[in-house]
N, C-alpha and C positions, 0 to 999 in steps of 0.2 A: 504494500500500500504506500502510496506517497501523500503528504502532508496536503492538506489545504493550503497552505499559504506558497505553496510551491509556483511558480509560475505558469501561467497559460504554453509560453513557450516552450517550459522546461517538459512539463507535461506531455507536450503535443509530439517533442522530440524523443523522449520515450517509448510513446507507441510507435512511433514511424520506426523504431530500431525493432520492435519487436514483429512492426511488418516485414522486414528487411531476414529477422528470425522464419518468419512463417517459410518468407519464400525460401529459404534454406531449406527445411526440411521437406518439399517438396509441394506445396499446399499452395493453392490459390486462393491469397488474402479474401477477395472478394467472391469468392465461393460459386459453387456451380446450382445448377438442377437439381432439387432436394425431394426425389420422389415417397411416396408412402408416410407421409408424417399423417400425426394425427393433430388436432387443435389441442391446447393446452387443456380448455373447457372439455373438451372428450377425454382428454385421457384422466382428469379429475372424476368421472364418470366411472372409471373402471374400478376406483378405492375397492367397488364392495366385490369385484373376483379376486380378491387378494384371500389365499387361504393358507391356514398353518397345517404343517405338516411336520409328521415326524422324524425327525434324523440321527444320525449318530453325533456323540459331542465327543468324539475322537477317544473316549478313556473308558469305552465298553458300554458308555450310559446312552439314554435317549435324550432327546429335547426339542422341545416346538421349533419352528423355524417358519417363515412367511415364505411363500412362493405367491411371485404373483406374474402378470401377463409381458410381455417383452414389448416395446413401445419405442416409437419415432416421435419425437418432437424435435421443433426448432423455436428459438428464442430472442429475446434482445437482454442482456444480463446486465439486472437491475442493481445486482447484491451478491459482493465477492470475499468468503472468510473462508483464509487457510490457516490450516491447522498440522504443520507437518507434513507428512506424506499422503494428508487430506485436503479437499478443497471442497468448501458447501458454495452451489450458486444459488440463485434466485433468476430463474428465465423468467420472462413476460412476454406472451401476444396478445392478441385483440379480445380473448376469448378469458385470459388467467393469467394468475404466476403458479410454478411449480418449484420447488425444490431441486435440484441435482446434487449427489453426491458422487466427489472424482476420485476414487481412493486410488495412489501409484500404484498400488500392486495388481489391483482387476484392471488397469484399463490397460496397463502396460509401458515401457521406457517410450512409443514413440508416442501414443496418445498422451502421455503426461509432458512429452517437452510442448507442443503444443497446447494443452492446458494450462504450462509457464506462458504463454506468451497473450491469454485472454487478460482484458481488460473492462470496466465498465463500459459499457454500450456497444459492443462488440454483438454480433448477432452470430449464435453458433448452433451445430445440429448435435446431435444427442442418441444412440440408442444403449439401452437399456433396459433394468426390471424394474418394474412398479413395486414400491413397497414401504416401509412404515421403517424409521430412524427409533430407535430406542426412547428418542421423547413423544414420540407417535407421529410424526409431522410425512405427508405425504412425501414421497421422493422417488425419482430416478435414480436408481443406481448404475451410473455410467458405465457402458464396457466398450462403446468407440465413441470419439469426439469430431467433430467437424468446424472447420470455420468458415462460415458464410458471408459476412461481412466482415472486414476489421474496421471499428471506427474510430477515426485519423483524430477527432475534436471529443474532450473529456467532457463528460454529463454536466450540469451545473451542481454545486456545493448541495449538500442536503441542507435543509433546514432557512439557506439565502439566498439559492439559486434563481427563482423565477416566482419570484415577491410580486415585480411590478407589474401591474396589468397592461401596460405598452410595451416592455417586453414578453410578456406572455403570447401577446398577440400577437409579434412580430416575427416571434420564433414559435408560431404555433407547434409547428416538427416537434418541439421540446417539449410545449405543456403537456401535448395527446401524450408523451410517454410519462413526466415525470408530474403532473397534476393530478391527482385524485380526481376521478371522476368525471372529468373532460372527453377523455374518449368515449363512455358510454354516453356521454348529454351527446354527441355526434352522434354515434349510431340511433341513438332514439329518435332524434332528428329525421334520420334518411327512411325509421317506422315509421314513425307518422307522418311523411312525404308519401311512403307507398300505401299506409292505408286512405290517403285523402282518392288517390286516384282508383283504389279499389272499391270505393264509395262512389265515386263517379262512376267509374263503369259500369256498376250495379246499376247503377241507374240510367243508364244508356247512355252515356255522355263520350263524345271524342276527344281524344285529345290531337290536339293541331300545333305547328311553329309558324307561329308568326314572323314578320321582319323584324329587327332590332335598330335595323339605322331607315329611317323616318325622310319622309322629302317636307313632311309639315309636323311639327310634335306637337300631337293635339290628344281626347281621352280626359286630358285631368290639365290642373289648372299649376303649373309648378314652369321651374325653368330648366331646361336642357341641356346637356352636354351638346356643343356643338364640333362635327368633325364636317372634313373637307375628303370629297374625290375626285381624286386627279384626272381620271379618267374623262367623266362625265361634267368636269370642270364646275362643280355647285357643292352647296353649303346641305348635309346632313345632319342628322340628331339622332342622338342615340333614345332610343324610346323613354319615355314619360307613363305611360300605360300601354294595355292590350287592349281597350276597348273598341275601338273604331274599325280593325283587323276583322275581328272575331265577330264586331255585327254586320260585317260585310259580307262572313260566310253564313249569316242568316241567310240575309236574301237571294244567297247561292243554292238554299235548300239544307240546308245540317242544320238539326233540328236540336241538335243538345250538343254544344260542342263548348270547349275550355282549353285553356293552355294556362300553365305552370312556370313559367319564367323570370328571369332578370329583367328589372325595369331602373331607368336611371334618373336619378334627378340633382338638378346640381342646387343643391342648399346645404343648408348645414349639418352638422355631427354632433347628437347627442348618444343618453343611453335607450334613447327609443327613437333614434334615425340614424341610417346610414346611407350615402349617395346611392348607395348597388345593392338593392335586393330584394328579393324574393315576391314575386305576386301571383295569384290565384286568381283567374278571372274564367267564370263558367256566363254561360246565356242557353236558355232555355225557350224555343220558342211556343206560345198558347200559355205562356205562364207567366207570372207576373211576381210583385216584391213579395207576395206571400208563399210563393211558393220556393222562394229563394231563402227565406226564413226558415220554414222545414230541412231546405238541405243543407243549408248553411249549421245547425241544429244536429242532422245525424253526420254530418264531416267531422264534429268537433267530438261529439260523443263518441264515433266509431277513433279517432284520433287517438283521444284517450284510452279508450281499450287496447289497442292495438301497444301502448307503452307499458301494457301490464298493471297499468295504477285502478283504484274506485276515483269513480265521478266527484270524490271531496279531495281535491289536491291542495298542497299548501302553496302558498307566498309569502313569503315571507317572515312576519309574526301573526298573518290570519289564515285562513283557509279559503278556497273558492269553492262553492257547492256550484258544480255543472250538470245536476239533476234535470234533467229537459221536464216541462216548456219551460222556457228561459224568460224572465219575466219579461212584459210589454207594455210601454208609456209611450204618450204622444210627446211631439218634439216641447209642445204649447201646457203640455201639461206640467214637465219638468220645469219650463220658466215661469211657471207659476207660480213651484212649490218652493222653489228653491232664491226665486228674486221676491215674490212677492207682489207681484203687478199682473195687470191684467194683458199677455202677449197680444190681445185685439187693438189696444187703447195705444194707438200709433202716439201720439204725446207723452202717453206715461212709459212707455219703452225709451222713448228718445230722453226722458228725463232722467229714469233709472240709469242710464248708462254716463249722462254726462257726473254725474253724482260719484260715477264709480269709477270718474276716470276713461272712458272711452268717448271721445269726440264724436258726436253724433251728424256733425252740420255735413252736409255735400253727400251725405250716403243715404243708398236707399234702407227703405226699413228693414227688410230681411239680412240686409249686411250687418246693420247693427242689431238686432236679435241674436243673429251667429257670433257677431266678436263675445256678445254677454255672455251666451251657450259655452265657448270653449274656454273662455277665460273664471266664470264663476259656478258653473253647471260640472261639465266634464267630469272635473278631476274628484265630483263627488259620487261619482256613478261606481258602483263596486262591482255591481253585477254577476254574472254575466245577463245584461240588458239591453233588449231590443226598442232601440229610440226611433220611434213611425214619426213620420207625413212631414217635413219639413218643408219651411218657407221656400214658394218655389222660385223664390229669385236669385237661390242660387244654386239651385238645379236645371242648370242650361239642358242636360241629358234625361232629362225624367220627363214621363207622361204626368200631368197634374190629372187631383181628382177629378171625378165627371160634375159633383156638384159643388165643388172650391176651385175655382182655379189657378188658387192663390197659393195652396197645397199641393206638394211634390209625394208622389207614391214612391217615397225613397226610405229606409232603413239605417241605420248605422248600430251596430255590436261593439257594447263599451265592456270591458274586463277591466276593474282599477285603475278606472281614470283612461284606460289606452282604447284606441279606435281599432276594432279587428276586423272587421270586415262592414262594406260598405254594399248595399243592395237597392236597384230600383225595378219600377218598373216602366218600362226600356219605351221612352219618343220614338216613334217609327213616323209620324208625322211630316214630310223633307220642307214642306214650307214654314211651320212656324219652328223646327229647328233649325235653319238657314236665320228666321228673325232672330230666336235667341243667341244662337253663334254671333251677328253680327251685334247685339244687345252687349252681349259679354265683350268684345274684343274693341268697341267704341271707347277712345279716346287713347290706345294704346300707340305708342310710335312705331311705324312700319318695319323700322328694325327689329321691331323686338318679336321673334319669332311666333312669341304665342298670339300674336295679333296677325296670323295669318290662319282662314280659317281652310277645312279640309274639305276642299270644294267635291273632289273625286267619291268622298262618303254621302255631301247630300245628293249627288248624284245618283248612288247607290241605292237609297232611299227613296226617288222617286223611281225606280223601279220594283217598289214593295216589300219592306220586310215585313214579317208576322207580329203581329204581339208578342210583347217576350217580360221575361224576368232577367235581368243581369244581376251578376253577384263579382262583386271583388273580395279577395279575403289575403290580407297581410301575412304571409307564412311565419316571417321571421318573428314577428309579435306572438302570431298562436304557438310556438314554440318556446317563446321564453314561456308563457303562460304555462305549459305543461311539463316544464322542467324549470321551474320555480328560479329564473334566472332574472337579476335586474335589468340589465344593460343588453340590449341585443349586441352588443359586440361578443358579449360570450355564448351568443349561437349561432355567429356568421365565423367560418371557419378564416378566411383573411379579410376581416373589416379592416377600410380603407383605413394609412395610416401618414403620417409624413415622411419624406425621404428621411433616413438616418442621415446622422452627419457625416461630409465626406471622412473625416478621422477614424469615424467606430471602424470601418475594413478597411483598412489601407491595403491591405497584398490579400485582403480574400480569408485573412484567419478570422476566429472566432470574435466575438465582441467582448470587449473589454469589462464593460460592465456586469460579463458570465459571471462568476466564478467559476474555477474548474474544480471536479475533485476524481481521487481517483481510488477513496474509501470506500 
């Protein structure tokens, strides 16, 4: 073992000597083809065919003895203690950690000079017998070693190594191995990615890919990444939403179709936004926002099941009951309750808000309703709550009621304070959505991209889409939600970050700010 306080360098020169070892004795540091192994989580499986048997104890007597099954595994070695002519590891895969035991004598002089030359994080193969160490502790008992990777850069320090959560993030490679628990929030993740779409298919839905780079970025109300092609010599965008795509294959005939994608938006960075990621957007046509509330309802519940958890998850220091139906308030009702005016009484709205700090003068009503709603409402909603019928002037994309017009057949799903998904029911109208597009984009400067409206969709639209239900639903929010995570950056596996400074890798070595260890 070498000291912590030892150098990155000194360290890293080390192993590179004991690479330079491997190749000596004939072995390819970075290892071949490793057929027949089993996962670490299977061969933990086998504990119970482990059986004692009788033998002789060399001096005429008998005595119990374990025999158990002979087994392939391969590992990343987490945890290295010798002991003499002993060496215990500790391997880890996706699935476990297991125990190894390297005695010199069973494995033999050439398996043990390689055995000299493992290090932490070193990835190596293993066969052996399954069986129980005198303190009872699972193990391999090694009888040939392999080495699959050598790795060249020492783990970080126990106990200081990957404290910070910007380098946690930055070196994700390192947290998945050396963070409790990060690699399973990932894999839960990619479950309830695949139960969302198994949910969908159940239900007839296709999944489609859309474009990602945009000739107008329209859908949603936000600003763009703008990129350029050389080819076609003009100005692109990298998408802002799926919506305009996807009701375009309405009117092409696909009657239930969705896609699952990366959406861009260029604004800021908290622990519930990041410029890239993740959206869910289905359309159903003959259906409408109620019907998007039902599936929007068993996505979540099937979600959850699919993580192995009950429908009462935690958060933090509360709990979320996701027992469906999920409760239902109108948007008019909440500002009600919670401002204390009457949402009808256009002057007492406009009074409440100047009172609270929100300038009311030059805006129409429904804008200052909204700023009240997200700024004194929202962050009271615990839910999980379904908030109907909002102001429809600022729903440029919704069908308003038949007896309001003034109300939008739109939905929004609040979990603690957070927006999870967003539902209407879907304008198929192409002239008075051309008014409202040109309503919304009124007074905007021609530069500014989203003041260009998507002429090609109300085209589209006057060639007839269906009635429909549309549903957006934030992935990355429903998953911190079901894996009790604050900050979506610890369920985006590389959320955006700053360039590191040009100093942290000068020649490509490890960052300074690691620690290394090689205890």
């Amino acid at each position: 073992m070498t000291p912590e306080g030892t150098s990155l360098a000194a360290l890293e020169a080390a192993r590179r000597q004991k690479l330079e070892r491997i190749r000596q004795l004939g072995h390819d540091p970075f290892g071949q083809r490793f057929d027949g192994r089993l996962s670490i989580g299977q061969i933990r499986q086998l504990e119970s065919s482990i059986v004692k048997v009788q033998s002789s104890d060399g001096a005429g007597g008998q005595e119990l003895i374990e025999r158990g099954p002979r087994v392939r595994a391969a590992g990343r070695i987490l945890l290295q203690r010798r002991a003499g002519k002993i060496v215990f590891l500790d391997i880890w895969d996706w699935t476990g950690k297991i125990q190894v035991l390297i005695g010199k004598q069973q494995v033999g002089e050439a398996n043990w000079a390689l055995a000299e030359c493992f290090d932490l994080g070193d990835i190596i193969g293993v066969d052996g017998e399954l069986k129980h160490t005198k303190t009872g502790e699972l193990t391999i008992f090694a009888e040939n070693l392999y080495i699959l990777t050598k790795a060249l850069a020492p783990p970080p320090a126990k106990h200081k190594g990957l404290t910070d959560p910007d380098l946690r993030q930055r070196l994700r490679y390192l947290d998945l191995i050396h963070t409790e628990g990060v690699l399973e929030r990932f894999l839960m993740r990619s479950r309830i990615i695949d139960s969302i779409r198994a949910t969908l298919a159940r239900e007839g839905f296709v999944e489609v890919e859309g474009p990602t780079l945009h000739t107008v970025a329209g859908g949603a109300a936000a600003r763009p990444f703008v990129t350029y092609h050389n080819a076609l010599g003009i100005e692109l965008y990298l998408r802002i939403a799926l919506e305009l795509h996807l009701k375009r294959l309405l009117v092409g005939g696909f009657e239930k179709v969705y896609e699952l994608g990366r959406v861009y938006r260029n604004e800021g960075i908290s622990p519930r936004h990041n410029p890239e990621f993740t959206m869910l957007e289905a359309y159903q046509a003959y259906g409408d926002y109620h019907t998007m509330m039902d599936l929007t309802e068993q996505i979540i519940v099937d979600a959850i099941a699919a993580t192995g958890q009950s429908l009462e998850l935690p958060w933090g220091e509360t709990v979320i009951d996701f027992t469906p139906p999920f409760a239902r308030r109108t948007y008019h009702e909440l500002l009600a309750e919670h401002l204390g005016i009457d949402p009808l009484d256009e002057a007492a709205v406009r009074r409440c808000a100047a009172e609270r700090g929100i300038p009311p003068e030059g805006k129409h009503i429904d804008v200052v309703k909204n700023e009240l709603f997200e700024e004194f409402v929202q962050a009271k909603l615990a839910g999980p709550i379904f908030v109907l019928d909002y102001p429809a002037g600022i729903c440029p994309l919704t069908k308003r009621k038949r007896d309001d017009p003034t109300i939008a057949e739109r939905f929004e799903l609040f979990v603690q304070g957070m927006e999870i998904a967003n539902a209407y029911t879907e304008l198929n109208d192409p002239d008075l959505q051309e008014e409202l597009f040109s309503r919304q984009l009124e007074g905007l400067p021609e530069e500014e991209s989203m003041a260009r409206m998507d002429r090609d969709f109300i085209r589209a639209l006057r060639h007839g889409m269906p009635p429909a239900g549309g549903l957006g639903i934030g992935i990355d929010r429903l998953v911190m939600l079901l894996t009790n995570c604050q900050s979506i950056r610890e369920v985006i596996l590389f959320p955006l970050l700053r360039p590191e400074p040009a100093d942290v890798h000068p020649d490509g070595a490890s960052s300074p700010k690691l620690s290394g260890s090689e205890s």
